[in-house]
ZADO-77512 format. One record per atom (N, C-alpha, C): x, z, y; atom name; residue in one letter. Coordinates in nm, 3 decimals. Layout:
<atoms>
<atom><px>X</px><pz>Z</pz><py>Y</py><atome>CA</atome><residu>A</residu></atom>
...
</atoms>
This chain:
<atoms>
<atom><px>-0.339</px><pz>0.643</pz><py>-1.653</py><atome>N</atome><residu>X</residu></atom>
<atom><px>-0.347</px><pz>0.782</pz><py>-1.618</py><atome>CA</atome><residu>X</residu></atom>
<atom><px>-0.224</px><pz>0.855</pz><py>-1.671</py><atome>C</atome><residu>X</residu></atom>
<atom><px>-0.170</px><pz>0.949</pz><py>-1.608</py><atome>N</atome><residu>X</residu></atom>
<atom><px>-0.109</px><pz>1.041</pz><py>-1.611</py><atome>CA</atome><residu>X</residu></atom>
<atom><px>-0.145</px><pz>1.191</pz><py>-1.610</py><atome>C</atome><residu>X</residu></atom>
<atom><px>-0.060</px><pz>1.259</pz><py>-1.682</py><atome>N</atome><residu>X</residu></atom>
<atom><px>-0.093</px><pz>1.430</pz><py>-1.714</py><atome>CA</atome><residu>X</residu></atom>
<atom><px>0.039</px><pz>1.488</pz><py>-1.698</py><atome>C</atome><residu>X</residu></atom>
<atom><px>0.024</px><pz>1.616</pz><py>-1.641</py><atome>N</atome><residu>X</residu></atom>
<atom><px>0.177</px><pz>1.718</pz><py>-1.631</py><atome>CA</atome><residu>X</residu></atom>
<atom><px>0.078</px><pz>1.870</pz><py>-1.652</py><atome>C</atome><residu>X</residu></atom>
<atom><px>0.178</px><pz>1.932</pz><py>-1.681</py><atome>N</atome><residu>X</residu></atom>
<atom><px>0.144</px><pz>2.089</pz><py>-1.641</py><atome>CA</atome><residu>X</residu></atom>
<atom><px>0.280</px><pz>2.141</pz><py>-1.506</py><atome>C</atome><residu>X</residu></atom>
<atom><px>0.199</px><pz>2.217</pz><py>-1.430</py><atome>N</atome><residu>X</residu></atom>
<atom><px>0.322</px><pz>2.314</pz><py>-1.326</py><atome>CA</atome><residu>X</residu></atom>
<atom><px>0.260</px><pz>2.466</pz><py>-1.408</py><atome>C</atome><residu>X</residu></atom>
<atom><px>0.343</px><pz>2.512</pz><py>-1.353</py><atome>N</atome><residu>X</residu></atom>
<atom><px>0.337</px><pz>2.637</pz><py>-1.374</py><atome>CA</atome><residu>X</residu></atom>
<atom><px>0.325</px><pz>2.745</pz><py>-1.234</py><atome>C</atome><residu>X</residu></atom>
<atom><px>0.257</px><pz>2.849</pz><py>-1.221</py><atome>N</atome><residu>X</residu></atom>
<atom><px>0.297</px><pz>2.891</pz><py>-1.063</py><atome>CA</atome><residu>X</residu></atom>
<atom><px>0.272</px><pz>3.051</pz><py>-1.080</py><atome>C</atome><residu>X</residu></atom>
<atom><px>0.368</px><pz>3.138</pz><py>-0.975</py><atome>N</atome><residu>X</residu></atom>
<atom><px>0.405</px><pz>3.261</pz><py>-1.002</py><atome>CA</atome><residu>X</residu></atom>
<atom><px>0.273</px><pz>3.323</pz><py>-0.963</py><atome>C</atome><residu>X</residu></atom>
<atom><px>0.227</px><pz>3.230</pz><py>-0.865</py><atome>N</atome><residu>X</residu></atom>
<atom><px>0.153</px><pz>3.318</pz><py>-0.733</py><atome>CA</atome><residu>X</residu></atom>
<atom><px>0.032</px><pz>3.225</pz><py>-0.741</py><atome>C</atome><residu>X</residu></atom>
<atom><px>-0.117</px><pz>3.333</pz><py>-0.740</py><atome>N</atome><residu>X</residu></atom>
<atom><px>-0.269</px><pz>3.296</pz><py>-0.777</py><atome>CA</atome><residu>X</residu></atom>
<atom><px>-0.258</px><pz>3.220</pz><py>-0.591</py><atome>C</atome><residu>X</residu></atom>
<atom><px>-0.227</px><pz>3.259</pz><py>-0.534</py><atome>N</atome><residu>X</residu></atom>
<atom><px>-0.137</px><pz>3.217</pz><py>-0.384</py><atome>CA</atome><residu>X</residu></atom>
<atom><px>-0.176</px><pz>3.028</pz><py>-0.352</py><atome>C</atome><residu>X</residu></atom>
<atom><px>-0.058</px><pz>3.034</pz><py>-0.419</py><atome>N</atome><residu>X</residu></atom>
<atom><px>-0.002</px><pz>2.900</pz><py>-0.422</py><atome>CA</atome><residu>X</residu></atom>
<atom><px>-0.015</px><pz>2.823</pz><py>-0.493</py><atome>C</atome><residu>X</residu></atom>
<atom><px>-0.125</px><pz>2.882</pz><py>-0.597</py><atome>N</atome><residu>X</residu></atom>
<atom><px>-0.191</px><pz>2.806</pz><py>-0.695</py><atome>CA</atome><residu>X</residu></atom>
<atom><px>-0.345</px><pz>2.731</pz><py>-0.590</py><atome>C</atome><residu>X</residu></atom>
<atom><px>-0.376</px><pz>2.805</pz><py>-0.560</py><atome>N</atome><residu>X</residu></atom>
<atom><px>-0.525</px><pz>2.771</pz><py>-0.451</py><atome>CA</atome><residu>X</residu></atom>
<atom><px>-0.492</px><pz>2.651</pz><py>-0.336</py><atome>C</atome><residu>X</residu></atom>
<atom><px>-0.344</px><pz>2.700</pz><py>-0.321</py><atome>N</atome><residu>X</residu></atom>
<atom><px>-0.315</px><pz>2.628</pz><py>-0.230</py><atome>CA</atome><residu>X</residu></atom>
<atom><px>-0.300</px><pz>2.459</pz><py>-0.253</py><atome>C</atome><residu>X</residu></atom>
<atom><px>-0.180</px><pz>2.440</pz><py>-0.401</py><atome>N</atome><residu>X</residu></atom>
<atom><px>-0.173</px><pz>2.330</pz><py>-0.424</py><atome>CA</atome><residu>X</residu></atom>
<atom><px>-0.316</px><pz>2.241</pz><py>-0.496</py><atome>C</atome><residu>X</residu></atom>
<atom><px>-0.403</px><pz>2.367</pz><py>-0.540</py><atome>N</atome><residu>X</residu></atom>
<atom><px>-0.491</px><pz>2.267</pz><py>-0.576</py><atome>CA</atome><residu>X</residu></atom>
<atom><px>-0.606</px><pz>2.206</pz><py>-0.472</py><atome>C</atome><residu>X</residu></atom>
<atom><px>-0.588</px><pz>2.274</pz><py>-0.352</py><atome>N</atome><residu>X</residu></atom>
<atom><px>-0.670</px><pz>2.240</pz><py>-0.261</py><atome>CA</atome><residu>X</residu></atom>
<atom><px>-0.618</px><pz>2.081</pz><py>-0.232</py><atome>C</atome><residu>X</residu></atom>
<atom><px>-0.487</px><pz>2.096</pz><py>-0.214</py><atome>N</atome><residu>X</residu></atom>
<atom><px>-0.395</px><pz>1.944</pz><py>-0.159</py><atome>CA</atome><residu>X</residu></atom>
<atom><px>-0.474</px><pz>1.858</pz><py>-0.259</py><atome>C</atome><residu>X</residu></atom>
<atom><px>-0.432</px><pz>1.904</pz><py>-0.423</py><atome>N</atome><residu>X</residu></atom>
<atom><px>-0.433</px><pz>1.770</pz><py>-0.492</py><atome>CA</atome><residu>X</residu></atom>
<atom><px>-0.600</px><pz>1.744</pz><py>-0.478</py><atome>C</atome><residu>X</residu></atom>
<atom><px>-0.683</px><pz>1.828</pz><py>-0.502</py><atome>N</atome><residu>X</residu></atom>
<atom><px>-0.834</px><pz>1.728</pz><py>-0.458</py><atome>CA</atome><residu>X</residu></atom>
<atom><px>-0.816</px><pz>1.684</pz><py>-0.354</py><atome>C</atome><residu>X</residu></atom>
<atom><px>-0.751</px><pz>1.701</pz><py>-0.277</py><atome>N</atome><residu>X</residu></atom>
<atom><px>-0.779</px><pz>1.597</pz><py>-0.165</py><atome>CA</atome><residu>X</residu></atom>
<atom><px>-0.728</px><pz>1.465</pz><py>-0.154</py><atome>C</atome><residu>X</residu></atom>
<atom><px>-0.623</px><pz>1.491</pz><py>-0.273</py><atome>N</atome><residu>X</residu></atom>
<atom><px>-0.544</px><pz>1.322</pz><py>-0.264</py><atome>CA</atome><residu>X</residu></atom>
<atom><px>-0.590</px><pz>1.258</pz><py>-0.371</py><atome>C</atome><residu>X</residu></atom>
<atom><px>-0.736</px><pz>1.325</pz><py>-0.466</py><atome>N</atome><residu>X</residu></atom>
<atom><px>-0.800</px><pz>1.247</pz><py>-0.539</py><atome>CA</atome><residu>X</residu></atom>
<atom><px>-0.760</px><pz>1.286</pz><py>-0.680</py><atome>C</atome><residu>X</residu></atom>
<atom><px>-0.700</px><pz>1.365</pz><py>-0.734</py><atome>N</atome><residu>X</residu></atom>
<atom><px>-0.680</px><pz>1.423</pz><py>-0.895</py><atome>CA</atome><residu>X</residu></atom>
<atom><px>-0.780</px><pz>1.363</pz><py>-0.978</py><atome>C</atome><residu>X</residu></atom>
<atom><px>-0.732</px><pz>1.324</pz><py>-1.055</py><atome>N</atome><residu>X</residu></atom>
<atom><px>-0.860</px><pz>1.265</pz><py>-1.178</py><atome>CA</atome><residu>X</residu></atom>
<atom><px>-0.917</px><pz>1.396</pz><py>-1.240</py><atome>C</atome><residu>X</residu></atom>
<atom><px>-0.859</px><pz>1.538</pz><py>-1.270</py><atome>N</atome><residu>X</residu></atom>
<atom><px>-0.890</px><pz>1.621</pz><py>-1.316</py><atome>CA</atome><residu>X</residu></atom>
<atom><px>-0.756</px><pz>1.769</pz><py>-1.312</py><atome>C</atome><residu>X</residu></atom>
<atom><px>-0.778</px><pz>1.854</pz><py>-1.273</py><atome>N</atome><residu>X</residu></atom>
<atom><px>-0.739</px><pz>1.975</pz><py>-1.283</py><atome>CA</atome><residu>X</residu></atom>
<atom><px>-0.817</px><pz>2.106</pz><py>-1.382</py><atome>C</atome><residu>X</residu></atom>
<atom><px>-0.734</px><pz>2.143</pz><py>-1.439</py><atome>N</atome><residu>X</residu></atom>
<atom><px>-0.761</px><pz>2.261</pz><py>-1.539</py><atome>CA</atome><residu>X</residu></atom>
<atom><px>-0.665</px><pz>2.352</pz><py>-1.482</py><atome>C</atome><residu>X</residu></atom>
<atom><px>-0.699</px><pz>2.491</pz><py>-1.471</py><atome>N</atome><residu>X</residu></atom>
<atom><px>-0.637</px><pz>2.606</pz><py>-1.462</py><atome>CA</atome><residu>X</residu></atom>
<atom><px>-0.611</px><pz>2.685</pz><py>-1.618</py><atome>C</atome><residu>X</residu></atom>
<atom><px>-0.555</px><pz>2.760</pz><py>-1.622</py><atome>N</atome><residu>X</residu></atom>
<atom><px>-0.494</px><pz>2.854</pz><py>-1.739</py><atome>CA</atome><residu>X</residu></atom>
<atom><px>-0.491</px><pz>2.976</pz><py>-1.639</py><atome>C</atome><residu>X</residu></atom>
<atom><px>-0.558</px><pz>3.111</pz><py>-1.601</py><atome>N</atome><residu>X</residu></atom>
<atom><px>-0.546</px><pz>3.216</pz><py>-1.471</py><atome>CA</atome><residu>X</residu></atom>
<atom><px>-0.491</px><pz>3.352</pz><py>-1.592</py><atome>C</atome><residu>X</residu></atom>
<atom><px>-0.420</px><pz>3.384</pz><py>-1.535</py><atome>N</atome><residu>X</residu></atom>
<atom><px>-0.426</px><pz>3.546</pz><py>-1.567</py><atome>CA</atome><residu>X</residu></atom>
<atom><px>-0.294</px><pz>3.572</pz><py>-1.677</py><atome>C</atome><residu>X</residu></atom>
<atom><px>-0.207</px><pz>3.506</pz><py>-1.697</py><atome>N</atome><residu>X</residu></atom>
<atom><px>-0.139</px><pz>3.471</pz><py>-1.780</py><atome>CA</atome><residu>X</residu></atom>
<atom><px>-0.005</px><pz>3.611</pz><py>-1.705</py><atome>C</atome><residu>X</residu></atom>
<atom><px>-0.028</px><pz>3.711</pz><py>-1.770</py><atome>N</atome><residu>X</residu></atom>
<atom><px>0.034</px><pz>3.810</pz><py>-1.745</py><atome>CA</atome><residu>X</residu></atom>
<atom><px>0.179</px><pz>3.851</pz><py>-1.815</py><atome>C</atome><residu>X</residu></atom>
<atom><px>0.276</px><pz>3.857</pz><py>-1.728</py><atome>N</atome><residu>X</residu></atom>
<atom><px>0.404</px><pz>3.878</pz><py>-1.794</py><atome>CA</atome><residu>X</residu></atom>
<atom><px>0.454</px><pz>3.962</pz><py>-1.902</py><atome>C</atome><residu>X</residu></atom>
<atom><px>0.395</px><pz>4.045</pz><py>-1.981</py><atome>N</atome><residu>X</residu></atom>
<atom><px>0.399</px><pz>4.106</pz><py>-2.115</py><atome>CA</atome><residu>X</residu></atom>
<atom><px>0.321</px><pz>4.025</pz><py>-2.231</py><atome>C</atome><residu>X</residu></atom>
<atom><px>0.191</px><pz>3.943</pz><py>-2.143</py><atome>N</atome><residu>X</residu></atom>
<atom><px>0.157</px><pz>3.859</pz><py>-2.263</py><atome>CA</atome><residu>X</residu></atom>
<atom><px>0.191</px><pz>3.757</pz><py>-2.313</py><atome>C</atome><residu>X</residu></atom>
<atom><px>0.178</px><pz>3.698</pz><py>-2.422</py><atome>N</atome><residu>X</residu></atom>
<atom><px>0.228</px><pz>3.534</pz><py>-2.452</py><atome>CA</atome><residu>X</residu></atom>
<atom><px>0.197</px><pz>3.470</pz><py>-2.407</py><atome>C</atome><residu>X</residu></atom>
<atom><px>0.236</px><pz>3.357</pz><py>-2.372</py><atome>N</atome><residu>X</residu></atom>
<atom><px>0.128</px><pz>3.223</pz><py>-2.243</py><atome>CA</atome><residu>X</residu></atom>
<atom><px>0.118</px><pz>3.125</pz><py>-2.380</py><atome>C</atome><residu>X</residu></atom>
<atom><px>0.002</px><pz>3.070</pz><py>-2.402</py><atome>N</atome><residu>X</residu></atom>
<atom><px>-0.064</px><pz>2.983</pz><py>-2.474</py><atome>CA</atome><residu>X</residu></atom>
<atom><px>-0.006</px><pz>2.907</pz><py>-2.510</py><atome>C</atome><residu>X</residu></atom>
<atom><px>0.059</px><pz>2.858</pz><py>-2.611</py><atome>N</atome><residu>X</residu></atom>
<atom><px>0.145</px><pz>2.757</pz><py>-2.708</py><atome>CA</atome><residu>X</residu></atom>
<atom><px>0.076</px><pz>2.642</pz><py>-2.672</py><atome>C</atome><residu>X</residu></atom>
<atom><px>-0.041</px><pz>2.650</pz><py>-2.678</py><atome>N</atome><residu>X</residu></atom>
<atom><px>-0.084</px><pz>2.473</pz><py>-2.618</py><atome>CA</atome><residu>X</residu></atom>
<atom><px>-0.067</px><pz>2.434</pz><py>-2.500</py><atome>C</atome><residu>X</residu></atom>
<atom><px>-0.015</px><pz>2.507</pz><py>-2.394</py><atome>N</atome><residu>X</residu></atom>
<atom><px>-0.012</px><pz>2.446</pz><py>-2.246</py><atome>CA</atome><residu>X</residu></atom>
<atom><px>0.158</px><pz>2.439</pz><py>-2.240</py><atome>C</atome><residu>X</residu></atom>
<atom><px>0.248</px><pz>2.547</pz><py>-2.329</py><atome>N</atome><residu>X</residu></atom>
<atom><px>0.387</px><pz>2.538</pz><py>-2.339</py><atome>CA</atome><residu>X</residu></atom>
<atom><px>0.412</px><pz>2.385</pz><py>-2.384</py><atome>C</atome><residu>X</residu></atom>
<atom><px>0.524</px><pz>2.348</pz><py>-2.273</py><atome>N</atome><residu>X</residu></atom>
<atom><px>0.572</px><pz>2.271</pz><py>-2.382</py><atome>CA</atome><residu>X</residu></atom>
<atom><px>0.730</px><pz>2.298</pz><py>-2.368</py><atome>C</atome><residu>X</residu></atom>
<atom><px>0.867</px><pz>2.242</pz><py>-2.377</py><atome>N</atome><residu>X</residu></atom>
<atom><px>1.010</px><pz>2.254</pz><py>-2.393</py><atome>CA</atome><residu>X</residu></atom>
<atom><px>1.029</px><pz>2.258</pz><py>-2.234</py><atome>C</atome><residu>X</residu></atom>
<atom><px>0.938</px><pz>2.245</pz><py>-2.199</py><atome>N</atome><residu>X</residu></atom>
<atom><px>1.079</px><pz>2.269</pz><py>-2.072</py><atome>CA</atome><residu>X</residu></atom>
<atom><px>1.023</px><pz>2.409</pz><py>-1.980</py><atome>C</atome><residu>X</residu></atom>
<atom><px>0.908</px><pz>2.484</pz><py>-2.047</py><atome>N</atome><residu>X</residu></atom>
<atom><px>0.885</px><pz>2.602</pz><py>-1.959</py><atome>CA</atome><residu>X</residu></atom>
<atom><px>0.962</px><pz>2.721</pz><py>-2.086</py><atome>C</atome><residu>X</residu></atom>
<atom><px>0.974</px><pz>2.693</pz><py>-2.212</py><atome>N</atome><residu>X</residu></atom>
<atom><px>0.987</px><pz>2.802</pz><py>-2.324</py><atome>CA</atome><residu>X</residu></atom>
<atom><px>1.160</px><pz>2.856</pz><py>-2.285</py><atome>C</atome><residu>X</residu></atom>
<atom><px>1.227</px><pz>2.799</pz><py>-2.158</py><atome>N</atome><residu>X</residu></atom>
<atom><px>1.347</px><pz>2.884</pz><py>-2.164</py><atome>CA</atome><residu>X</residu></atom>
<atom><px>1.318</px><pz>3.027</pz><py>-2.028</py><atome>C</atome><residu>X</residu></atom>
<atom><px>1.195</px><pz>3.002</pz><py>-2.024</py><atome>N</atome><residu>X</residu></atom>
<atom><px>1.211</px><pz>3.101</pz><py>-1.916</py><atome>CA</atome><residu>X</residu></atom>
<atom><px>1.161</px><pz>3.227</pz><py>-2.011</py><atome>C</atome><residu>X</residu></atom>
<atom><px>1.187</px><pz>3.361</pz><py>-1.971</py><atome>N</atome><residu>X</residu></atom>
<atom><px>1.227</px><pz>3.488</pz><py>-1.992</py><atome>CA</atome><residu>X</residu></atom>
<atom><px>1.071</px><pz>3.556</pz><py>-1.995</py><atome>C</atome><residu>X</residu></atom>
<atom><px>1.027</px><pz>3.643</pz><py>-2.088</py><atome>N</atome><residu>X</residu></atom>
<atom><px>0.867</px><pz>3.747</pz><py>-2.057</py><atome>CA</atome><residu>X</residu></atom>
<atom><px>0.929</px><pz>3.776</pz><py>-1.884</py><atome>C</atome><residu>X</residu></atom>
<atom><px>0.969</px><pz>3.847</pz><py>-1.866</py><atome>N</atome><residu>X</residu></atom>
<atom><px>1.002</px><pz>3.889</pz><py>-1.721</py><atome>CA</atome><residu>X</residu></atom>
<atom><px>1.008</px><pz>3.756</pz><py>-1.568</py><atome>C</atome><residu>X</residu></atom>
<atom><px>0.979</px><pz>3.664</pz><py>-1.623</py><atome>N</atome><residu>X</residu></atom>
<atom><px>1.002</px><pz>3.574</pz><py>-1.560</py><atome>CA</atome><residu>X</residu></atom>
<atom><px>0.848</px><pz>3.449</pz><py>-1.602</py><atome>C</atome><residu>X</residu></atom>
<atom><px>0.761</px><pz>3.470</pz><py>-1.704</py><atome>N</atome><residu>X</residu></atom>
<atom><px>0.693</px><pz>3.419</pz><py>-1.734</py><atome>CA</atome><residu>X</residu></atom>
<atom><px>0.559</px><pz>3.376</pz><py>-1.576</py><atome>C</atome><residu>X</residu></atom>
<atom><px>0.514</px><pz>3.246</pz><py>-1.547</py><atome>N</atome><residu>X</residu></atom>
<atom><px>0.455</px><pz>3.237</pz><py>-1.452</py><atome>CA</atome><residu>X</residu></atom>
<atom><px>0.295</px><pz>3.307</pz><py>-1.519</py><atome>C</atome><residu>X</residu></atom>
<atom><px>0.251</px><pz>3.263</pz><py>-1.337</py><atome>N</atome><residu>X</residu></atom>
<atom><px>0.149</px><pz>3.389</pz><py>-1.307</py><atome>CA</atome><residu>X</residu></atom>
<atom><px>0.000</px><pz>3.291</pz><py>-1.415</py><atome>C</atome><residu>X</residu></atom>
<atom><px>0.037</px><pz>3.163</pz><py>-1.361</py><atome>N</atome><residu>X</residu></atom>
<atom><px>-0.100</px><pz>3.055</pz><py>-1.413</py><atome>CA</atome><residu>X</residu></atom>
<atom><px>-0.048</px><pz>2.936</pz><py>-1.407</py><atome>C</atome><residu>X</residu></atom>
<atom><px>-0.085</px><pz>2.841</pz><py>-1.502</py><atome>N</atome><residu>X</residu></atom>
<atom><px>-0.057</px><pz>2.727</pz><py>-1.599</py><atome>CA</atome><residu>X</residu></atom>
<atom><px>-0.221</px><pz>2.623</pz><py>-1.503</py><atome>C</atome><residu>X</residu></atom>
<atom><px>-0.085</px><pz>2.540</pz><py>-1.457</py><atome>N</atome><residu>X</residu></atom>
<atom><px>-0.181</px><pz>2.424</pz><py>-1.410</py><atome>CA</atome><residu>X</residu></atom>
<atom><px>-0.156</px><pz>2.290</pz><py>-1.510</py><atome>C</atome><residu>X</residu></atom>
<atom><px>-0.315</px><pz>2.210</pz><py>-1.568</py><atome>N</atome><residu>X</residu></atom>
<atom><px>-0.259</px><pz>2.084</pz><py>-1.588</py><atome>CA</atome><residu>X</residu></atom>
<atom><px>-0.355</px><pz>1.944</pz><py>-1.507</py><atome>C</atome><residu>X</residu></atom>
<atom><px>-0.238</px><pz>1.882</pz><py>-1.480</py><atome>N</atome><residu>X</residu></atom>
<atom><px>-0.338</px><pz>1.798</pz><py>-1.411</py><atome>CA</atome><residu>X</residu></atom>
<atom><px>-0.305</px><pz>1.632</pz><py>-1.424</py><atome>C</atome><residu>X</residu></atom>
<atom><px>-0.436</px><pz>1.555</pz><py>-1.445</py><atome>N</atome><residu>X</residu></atom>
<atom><px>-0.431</px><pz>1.442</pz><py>-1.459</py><atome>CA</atome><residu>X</residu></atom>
<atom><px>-0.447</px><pz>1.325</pz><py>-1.345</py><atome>C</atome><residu>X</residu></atom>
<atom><px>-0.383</px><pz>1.238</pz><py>-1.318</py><atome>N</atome><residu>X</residu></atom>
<atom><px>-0.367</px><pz>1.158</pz><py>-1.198</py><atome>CA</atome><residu>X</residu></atom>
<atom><px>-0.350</px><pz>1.028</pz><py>-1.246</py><atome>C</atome><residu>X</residu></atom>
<atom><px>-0.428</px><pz>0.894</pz><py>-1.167</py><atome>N</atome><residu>X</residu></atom>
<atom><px>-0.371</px><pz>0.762</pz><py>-1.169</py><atome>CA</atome><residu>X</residu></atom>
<atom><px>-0.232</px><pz>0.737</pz><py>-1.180</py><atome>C</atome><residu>X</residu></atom>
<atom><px>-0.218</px><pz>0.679</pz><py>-1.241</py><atome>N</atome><residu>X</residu></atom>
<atom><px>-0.002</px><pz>0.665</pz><py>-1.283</py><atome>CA</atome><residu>X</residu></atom>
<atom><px>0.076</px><pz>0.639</pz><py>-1.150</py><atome>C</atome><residu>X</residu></atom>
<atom><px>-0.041</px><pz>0.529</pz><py>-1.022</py><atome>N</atome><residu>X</residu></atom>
<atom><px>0.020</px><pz>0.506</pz><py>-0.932</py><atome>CA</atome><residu>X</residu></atom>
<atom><px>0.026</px><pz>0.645</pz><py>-0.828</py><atome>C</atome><residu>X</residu></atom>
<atom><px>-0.002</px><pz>0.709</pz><py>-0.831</py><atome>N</atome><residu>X</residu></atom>
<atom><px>0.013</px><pz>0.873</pz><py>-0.739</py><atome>CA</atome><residu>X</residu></atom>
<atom><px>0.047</px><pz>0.978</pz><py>-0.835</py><atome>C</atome><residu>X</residu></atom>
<atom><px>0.120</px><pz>1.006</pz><py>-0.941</py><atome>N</atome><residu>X</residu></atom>
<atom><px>0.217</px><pz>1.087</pz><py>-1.003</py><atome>CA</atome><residu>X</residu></atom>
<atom><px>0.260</px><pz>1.161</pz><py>-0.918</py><atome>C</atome><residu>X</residu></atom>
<atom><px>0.388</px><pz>1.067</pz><py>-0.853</py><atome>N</atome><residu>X</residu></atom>
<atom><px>0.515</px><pz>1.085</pz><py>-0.793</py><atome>CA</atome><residu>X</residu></atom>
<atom><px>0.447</px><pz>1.194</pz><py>-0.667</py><atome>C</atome><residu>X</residu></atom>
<atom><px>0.317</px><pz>1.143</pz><py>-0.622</py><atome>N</atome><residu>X</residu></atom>
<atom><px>0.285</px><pz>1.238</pz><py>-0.501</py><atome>CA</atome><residu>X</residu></atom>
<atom><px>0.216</px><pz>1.348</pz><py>-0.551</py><atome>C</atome><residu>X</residu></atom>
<atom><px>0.149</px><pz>1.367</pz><py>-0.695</py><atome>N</atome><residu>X</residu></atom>
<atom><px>0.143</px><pz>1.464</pz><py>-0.715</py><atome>CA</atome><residu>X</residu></atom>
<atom><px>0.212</px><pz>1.599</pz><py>-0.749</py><atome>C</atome><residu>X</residu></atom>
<atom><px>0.326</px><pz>1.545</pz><py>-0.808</py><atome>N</atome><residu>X</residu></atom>
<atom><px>0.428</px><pz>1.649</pz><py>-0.861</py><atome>CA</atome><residu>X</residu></atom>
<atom><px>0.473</px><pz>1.683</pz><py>-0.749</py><atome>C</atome><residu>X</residu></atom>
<atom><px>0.507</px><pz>1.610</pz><py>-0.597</py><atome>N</atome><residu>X</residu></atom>
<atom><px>0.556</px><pz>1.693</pz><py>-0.506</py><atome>CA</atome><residu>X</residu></atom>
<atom><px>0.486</px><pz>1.740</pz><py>-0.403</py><atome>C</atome><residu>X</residu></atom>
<atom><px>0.342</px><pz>1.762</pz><py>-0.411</py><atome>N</atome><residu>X</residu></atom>
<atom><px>0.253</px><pz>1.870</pz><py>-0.383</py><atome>CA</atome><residu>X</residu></atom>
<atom><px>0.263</px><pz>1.984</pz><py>-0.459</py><atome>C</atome><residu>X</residu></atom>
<atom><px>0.300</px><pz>2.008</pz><py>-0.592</py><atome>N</atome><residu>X</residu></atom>
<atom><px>0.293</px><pz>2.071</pz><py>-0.676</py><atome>CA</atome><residu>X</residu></atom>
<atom><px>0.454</px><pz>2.141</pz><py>-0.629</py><atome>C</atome><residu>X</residu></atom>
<atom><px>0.549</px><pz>2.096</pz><py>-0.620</py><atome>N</atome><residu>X</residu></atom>
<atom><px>0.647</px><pz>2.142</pz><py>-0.592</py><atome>CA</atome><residu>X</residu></atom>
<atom><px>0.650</px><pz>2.202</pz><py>-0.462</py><atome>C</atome><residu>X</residu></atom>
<atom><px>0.594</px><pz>2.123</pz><py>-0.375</py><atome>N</atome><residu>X</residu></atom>
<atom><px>0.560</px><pz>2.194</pz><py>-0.265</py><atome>CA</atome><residu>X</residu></atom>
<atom><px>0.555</px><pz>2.342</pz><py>-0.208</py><atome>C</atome><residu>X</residu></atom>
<atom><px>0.447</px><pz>2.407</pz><py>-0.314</py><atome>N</atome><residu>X</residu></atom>
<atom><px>0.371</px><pz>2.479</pz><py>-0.302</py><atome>CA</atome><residu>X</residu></atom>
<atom><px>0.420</px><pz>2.554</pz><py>-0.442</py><atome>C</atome><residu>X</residu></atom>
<atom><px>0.560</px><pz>2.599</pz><py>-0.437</py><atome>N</atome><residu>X</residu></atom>
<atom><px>0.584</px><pz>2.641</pz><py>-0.564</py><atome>CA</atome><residu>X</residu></atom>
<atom><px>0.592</px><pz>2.639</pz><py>-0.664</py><atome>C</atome><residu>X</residu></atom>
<atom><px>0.494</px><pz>2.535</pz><py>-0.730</py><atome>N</atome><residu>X</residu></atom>
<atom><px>0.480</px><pz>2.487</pz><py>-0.871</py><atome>CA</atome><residu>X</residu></atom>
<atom><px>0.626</px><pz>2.434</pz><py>-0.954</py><atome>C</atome><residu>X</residu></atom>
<atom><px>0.652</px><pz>2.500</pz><py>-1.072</py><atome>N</atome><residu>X</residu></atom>
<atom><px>0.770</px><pz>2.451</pz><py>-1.140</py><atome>CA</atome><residu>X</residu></atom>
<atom><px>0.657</px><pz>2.314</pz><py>-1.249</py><atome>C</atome><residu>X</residu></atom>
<atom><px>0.735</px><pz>2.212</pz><py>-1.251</py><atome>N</atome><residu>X</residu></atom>
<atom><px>0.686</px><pz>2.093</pz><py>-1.374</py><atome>CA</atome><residu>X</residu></atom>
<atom><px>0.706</px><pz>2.119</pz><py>-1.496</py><atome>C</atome><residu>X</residu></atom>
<atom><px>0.641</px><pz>2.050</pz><py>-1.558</py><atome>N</atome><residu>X</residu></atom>
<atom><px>0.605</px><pz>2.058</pz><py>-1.682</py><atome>CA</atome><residu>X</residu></atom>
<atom><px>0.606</px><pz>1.935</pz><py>-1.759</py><atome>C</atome><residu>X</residu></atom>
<atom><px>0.645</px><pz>1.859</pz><py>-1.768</py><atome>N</atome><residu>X</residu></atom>
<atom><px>0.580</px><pz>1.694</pz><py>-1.841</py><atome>CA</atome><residu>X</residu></atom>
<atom><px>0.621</px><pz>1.660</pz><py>-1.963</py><atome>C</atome><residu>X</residu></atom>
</atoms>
């Protein structure tokens, strides 16, 4: 198994990609919603590669999601797809 977080601007395109990934079988999805650009976004879902982005630039909601190792690769580019910046 495999785990990533995306990150996404838009409650939008958050619905959207998670509709895809149940369908291609996700072992598990967690949302983080409401994560508002004046507030701090949760040190436990941060990890180094979202902490260079800016309060003004902070995403809208924190996806993490776990997948068989052999469908990763297709998950992250559903996730990209549909806006999602990575996280891993």
């Amino acid at each position: 198994m495999e785990n990533f977080t995306a990150a996404f601007r838009s409650d939008h395109d958050l619905q959207q990609a998670v509709d895809a990934l149940r369908k291609q079988g996700v072992i598990d999805l967690q949302i983080e919603p409401g994560v508002e650009p004046h507030q701090p976004m949760p040190t436990s879902l941060l990890g180094g590669g979202l902490s260079h982005l800016s309060t003004a630039e902070s995403p809208g909601c924190l996806l993490q999601i776990v997948v068989e190792s052999s469908r990763i690769r297709q998950a992250e580019d559903t996730v990209t797809r549909f806006g999602g910046q990575l996280d891993r």
